[in-house]
ROKOLLUM-999074 format. One record per atom (N, C-alpha, C, O): residue number from 0; residue in three letters; atom name; x, z, y. Coordinates in steps of 0.001 Angstrom, whole numbers, padded with zeros to 6 digits, always signed. Example, Ala and Ser with C-alpha at 12.3 -4.5 7.8 and 13.67 -1.06 7.14 Angstrom:
2
PT seq type atom       x       z       y
PT   0  ALA    N +013190 +007800 -005690
PT   0  ALA   CA +012300 +007800 -004500
PT   0  ALA    C +013200 +007800 -003300
PT   0  ALA    O +014236 +008465 -003319
PT   1  SER    N +012850 +007080 -002250
PT   1  SER   CA +013670 +007140 -001060
PT   1  SER    C +012900 +007870 +000030
PT   1  SER    O +013409 +008039 +001138
end
This chain:
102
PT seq type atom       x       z       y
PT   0  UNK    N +000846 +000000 -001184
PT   0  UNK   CA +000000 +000000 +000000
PT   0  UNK    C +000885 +000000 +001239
PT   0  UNK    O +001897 +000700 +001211
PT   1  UNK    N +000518 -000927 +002640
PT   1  UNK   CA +001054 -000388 +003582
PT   1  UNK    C +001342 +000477 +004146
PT   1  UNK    O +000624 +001459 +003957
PT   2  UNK    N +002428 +000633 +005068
PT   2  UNK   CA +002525 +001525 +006236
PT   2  UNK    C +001527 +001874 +007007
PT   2  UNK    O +001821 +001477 +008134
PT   3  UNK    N -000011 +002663 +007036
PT   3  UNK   CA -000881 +002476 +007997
PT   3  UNK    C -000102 +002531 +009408
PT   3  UNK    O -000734 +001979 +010308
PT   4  UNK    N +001231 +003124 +009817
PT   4  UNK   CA +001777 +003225 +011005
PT   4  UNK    C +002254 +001625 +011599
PT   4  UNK    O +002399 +001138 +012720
PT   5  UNK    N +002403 +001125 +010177
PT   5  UNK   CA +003476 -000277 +011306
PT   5  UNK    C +002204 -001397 +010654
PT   5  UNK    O +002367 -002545 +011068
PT   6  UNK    N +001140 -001240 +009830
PT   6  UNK   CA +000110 -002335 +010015
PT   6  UNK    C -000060 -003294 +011270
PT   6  UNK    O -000548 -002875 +012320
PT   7  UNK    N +000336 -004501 +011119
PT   7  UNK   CA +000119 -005183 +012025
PT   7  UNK    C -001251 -005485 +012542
PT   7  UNK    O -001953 -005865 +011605
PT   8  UNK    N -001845 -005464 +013581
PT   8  UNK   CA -003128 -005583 +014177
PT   8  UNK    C -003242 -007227 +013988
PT   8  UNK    O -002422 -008123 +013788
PT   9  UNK    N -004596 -007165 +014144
PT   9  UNK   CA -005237 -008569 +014368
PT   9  UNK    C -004815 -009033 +015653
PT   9  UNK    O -004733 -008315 +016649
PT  10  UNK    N -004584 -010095 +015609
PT  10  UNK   CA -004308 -011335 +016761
PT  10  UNK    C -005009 -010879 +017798
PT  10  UNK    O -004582 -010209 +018738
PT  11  UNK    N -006167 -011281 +017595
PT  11  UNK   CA -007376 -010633 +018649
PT  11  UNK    C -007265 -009843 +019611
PT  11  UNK    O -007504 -010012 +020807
PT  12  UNK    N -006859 -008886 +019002
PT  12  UNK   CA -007026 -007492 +019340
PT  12  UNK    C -005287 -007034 +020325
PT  12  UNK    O -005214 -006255 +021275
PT  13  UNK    N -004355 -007649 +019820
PT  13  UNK   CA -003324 -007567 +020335
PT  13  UNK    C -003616 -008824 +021627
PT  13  UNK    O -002686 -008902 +022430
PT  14  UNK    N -004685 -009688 +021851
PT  14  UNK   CA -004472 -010947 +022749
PT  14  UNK    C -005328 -010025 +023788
PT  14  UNK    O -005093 -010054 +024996
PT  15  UNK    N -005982 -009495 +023416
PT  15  UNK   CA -007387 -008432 +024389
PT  15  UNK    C -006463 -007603 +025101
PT  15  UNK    O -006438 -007672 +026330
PT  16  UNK    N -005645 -006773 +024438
PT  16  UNK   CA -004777 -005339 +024866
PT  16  UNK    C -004003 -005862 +025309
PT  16  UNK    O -004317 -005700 +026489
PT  17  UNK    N -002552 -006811 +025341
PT  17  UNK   CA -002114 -006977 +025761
PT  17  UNK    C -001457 -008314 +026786
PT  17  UNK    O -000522 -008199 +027578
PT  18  UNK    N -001922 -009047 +026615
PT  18  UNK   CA -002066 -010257 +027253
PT  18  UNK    C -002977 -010504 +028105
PT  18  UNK    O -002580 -011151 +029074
PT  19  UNK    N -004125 -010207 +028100
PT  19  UNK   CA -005560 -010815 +028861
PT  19  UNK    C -005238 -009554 +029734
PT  19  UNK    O -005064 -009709 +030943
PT  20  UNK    N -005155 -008340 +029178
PT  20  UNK   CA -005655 -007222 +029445
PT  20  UNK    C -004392 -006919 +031646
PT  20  UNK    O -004587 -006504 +032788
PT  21  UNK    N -003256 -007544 +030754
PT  21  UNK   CA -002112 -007743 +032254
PT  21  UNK    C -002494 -008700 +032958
PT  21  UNK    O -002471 -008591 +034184
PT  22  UNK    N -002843 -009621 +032466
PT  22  UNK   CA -003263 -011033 +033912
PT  22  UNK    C -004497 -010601 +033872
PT  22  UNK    O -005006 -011515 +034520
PT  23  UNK    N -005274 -009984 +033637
PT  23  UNK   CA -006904 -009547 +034070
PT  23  UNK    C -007994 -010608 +034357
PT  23  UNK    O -008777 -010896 +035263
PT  24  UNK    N -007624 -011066 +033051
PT  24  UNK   CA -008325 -012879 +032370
PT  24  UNK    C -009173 -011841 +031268
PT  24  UNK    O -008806 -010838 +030657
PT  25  UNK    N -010594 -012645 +031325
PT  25  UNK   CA -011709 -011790 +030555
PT  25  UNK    C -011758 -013079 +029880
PT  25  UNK    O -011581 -014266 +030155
PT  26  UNK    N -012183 -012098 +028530
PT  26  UNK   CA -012732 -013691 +027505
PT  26  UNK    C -012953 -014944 +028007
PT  26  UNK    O -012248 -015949 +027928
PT  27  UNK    N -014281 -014725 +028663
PT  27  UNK   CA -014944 -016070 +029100
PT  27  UNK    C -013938 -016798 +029984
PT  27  UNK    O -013864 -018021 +030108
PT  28  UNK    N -013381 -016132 +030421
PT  28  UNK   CA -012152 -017055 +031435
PT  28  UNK    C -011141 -017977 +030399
PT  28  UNK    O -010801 -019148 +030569
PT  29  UNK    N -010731 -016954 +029137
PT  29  UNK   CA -009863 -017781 +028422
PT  29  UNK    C -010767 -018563 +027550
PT  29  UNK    O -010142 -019590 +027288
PT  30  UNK    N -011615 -018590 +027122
PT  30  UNK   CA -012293 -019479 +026379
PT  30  UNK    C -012651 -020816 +027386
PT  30  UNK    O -012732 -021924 +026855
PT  31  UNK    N -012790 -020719 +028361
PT  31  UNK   CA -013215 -021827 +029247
PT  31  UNK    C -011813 -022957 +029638
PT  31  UNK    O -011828 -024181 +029769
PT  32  UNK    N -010862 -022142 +029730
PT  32  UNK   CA -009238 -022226 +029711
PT  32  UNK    C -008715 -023529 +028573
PT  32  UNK    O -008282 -024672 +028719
PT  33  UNK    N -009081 -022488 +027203
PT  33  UNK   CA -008711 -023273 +026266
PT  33  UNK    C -009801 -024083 +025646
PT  33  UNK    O -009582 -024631 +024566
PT  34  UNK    N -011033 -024212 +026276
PT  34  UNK   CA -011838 -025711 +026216
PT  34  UNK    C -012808 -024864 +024971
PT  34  UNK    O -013731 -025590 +024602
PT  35  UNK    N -012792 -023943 +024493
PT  35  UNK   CA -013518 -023489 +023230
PT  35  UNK    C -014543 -022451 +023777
PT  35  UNK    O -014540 -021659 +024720
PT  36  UNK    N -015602 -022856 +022592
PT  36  UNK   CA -016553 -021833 +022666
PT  36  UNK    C -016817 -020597 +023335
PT  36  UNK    O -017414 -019981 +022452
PT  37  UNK    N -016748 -019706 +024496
PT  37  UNK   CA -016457 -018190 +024210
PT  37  UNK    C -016917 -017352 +022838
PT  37  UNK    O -016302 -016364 +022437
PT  38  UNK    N -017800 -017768 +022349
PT  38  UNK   CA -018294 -016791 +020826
PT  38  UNK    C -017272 -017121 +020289
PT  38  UNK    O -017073 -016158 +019548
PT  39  UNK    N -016053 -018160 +020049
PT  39  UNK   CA -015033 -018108 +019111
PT  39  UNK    C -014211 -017055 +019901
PT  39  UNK    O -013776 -016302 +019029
PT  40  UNK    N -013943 -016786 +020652
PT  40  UNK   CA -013148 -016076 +021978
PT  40  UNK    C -013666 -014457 +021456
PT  40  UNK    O -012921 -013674 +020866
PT  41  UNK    N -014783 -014238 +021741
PT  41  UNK   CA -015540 -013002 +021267
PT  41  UNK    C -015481 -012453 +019996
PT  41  UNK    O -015333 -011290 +019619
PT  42  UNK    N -015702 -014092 +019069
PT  42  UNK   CA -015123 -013390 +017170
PT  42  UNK    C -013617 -012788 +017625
PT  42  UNK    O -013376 -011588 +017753
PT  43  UNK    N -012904 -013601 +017786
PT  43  UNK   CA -011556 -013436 +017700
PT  43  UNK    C -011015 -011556 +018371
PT  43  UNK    O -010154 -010827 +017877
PT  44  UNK    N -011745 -011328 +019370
PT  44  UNK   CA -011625 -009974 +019727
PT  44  UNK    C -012015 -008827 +018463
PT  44  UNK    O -011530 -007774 +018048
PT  45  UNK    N -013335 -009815 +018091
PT  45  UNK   CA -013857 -008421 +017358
PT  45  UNK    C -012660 -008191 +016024
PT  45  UNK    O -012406 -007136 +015443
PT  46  UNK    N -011944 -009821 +015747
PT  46  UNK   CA -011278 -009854 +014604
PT  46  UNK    C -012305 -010292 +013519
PT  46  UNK    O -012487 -009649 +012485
PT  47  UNK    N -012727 -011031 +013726
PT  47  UNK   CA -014027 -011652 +012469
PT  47  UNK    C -013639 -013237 +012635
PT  47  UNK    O -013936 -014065 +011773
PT  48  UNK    N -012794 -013629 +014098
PT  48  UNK   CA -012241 -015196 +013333
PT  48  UNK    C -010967 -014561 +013347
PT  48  UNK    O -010630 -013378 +013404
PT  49  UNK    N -010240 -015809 +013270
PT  49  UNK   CA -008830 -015651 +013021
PT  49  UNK    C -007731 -016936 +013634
PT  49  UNK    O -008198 -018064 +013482
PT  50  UNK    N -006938 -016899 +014013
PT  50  UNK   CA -005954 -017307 +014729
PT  50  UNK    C -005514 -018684 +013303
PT  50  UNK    O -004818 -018534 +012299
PT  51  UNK    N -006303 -019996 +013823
PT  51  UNK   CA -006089 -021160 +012922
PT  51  UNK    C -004779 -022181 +013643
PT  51  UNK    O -004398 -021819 +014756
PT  52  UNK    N -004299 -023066 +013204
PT  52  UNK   CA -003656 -024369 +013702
PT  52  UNK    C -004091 -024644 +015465
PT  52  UNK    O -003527 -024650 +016559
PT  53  UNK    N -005392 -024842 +014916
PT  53  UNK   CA -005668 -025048 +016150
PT  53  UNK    C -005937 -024092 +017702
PT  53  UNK    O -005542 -024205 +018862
PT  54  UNK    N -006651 -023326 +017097
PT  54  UNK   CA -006262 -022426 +018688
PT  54  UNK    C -005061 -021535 +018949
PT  54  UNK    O -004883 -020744 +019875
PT  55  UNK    N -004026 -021939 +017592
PT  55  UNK   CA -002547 -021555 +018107
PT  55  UNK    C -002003 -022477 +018768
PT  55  UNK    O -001036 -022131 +019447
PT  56  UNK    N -002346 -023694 +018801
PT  56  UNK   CA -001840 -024605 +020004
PT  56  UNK    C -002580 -024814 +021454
PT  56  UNK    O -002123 -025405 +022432
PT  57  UNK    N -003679 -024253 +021337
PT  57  UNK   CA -004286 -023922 +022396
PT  57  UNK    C -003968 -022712 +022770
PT  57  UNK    O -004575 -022494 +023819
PT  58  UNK    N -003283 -021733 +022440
PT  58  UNK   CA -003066 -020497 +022844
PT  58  UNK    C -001559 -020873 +023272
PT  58  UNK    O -001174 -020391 +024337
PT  59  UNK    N -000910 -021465 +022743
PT  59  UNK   CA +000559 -022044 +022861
PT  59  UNK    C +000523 -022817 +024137
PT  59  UNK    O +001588 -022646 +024730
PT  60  UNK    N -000013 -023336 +024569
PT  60  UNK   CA -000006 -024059 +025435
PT  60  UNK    C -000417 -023553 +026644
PT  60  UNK    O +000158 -023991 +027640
PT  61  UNK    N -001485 -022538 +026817
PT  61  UNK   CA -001765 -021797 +028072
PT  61  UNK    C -000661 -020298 +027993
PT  61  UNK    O -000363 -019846 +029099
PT  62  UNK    N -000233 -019754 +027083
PT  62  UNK   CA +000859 -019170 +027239
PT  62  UNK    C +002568 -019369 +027864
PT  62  UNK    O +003578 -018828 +028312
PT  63  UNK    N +001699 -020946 +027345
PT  63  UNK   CA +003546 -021031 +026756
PT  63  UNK    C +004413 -020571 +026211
PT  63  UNK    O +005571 -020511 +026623
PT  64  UNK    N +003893 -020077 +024957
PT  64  UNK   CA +004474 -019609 +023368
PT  64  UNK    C +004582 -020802 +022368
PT  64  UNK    O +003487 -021246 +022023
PT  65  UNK    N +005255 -021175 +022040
PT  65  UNK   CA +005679 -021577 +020183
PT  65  UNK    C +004045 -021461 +019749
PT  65  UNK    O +003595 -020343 +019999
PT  66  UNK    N +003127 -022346 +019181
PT  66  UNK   CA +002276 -022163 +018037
PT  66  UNK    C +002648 -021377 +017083
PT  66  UNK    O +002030 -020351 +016800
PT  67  UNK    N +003470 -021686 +016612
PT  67  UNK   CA +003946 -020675 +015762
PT  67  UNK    C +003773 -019062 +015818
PT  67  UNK    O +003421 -018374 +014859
PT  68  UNK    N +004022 -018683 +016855
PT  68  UNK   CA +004445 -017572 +017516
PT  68  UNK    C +002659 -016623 +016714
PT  68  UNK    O +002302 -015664 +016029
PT  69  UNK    N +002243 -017568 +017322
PT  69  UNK   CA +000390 -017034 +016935
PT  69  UNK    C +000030 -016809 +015806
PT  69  UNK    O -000609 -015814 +015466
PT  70  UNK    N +000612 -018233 +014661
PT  70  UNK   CA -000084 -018268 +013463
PT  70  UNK    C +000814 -017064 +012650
PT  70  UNK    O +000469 -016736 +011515
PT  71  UNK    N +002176 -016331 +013417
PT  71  UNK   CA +003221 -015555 +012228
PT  71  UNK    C +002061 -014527 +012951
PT  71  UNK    O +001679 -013678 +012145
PT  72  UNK    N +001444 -014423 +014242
PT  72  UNK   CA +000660 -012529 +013987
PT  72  UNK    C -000549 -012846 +013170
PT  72  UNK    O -000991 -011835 +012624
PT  73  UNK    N -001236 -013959 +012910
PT  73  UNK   CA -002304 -013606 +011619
PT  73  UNK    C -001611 -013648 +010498
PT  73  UNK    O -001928 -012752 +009717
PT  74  UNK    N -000410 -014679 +009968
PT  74  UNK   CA -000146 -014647 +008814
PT  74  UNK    C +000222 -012978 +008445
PT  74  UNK    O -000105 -012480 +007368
PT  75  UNK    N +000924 -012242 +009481
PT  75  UNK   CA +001167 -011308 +009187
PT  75  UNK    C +000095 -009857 +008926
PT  75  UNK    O +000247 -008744 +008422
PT  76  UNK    N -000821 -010468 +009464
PT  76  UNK   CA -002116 -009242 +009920
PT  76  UNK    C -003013 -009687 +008297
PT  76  UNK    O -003602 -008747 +007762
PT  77  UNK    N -003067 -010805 +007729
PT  77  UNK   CA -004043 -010884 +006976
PT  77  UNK    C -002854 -011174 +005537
PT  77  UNK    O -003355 -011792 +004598
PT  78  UNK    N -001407 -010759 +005386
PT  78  UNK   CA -000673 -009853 +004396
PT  78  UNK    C -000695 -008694 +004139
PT  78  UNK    O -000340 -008158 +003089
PT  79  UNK    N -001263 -008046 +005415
PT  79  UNK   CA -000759 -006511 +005228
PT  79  UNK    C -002594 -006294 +005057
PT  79  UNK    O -002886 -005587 +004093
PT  80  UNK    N -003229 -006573 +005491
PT  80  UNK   CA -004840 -006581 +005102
PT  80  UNK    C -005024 -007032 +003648
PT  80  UNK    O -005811 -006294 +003056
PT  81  UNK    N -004521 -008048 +002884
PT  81  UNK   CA -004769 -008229 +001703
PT  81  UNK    C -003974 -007143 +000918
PT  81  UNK    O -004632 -006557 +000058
PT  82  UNK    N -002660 -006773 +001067
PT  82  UNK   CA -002390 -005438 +000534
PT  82  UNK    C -003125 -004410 +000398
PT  82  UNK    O -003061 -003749 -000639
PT  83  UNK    N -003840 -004127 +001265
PT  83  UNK   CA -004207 -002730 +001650
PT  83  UNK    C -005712 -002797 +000936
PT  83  UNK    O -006436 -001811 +000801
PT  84  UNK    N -006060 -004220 +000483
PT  84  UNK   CA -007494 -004512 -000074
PT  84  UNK    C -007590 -004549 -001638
PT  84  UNK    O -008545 -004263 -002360
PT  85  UNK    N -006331 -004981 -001958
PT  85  UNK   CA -006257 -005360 -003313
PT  85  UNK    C -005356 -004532 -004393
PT  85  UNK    O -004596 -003656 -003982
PT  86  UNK    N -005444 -004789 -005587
PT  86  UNK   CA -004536 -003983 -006589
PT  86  UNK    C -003361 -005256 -007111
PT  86  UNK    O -003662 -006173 -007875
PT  87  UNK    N -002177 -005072 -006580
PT  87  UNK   CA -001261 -006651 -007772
PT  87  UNK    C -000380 -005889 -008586
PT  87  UNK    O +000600 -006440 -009086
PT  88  UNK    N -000667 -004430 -008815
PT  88  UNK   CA +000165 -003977 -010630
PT  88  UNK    C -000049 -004566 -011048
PT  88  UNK    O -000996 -005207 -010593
PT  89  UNK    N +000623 -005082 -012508
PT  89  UNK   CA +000003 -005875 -013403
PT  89  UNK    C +000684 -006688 -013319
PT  89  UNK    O +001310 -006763 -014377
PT  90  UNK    N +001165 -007881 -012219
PT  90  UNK   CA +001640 -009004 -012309
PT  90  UNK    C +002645 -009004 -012454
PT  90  UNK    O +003317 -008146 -011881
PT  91  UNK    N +003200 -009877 -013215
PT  91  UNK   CA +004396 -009607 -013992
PT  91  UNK    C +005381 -011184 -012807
PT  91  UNK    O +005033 -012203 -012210
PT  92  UNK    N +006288 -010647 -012999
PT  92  UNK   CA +007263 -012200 -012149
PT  92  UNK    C +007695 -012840 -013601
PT  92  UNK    O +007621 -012432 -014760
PT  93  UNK    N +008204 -014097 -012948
PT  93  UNK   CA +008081 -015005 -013884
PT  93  UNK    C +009224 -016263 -013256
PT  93  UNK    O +009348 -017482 -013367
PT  94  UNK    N +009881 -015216 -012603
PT  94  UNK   CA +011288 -015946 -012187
PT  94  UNK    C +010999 -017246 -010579
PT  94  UNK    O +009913 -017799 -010401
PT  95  UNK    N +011962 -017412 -009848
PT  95  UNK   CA +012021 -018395 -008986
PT  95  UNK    C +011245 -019513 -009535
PT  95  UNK    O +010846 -019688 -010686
PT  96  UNK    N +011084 -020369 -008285
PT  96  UNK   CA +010429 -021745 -008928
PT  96  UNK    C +011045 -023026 -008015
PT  96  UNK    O +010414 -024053 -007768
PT  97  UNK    N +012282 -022760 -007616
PT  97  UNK   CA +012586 -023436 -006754
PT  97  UNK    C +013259 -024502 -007252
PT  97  UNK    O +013944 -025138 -006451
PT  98  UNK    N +013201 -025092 -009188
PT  98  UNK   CA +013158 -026516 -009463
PT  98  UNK    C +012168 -027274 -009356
PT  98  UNK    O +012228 -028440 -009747
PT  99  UNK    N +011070 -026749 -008802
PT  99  UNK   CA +010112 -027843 -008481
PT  99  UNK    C +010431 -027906 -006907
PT  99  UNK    O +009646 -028763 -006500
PT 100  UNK    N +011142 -027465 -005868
PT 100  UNK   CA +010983 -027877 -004800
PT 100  UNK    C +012989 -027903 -004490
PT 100  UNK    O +013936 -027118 -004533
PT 101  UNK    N +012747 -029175 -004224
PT 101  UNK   CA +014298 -029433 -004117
PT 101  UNK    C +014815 -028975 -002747
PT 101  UNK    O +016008 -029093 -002467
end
């Protein structure tokens, strides 16, 4: 199980607190910004969507962050969430597989 201390937060929730929250840009401002819905703007706070391809380049682009930068805080928020959800005792390794990828 995780660290509940160093669990990484949802995207969302870190874009609300700390980003919006210093330039004193409210949802509807950034949703209008990045051309999308505000209810996707609003999931994304509550943490019920999630930080895809695409509004990491829309977030990349009104930041001026790396896409990337976006998709490593969900990849990372919904690793440490599937940990903390699931049981993987049991699985046994079964060695590298890196002759199928040259």
């Amino acid at each position: 199980m995780a660290n509940p201390a160093r669990k990484p937060k949802h995207p969302g929730l870190l874009l609300q607190d700390i980003y919006l929250a210093d330039l004193g840009i409210s949802g509807a401002t950034l949703a209008a910004a990045l051309r999308v819905p505000s209810e996707r703007i609003a999931a994304l706070f509550r943490g019920a969507e999630a930080v895809d391809a695409d509004l990491a380049i829309r977030l990349g682009l009104f930041f001026d962050k790396d896409p990337a930068f976006w998709l490593d805080l969900q990849r990372a928020y919904d690793l440490a969430k599937a940990r903390d959800e699931n049981d993987y005792t049991g699985i046994e390794k079964h060695g590298a597989i890196s002759s199928f990828f040259p």
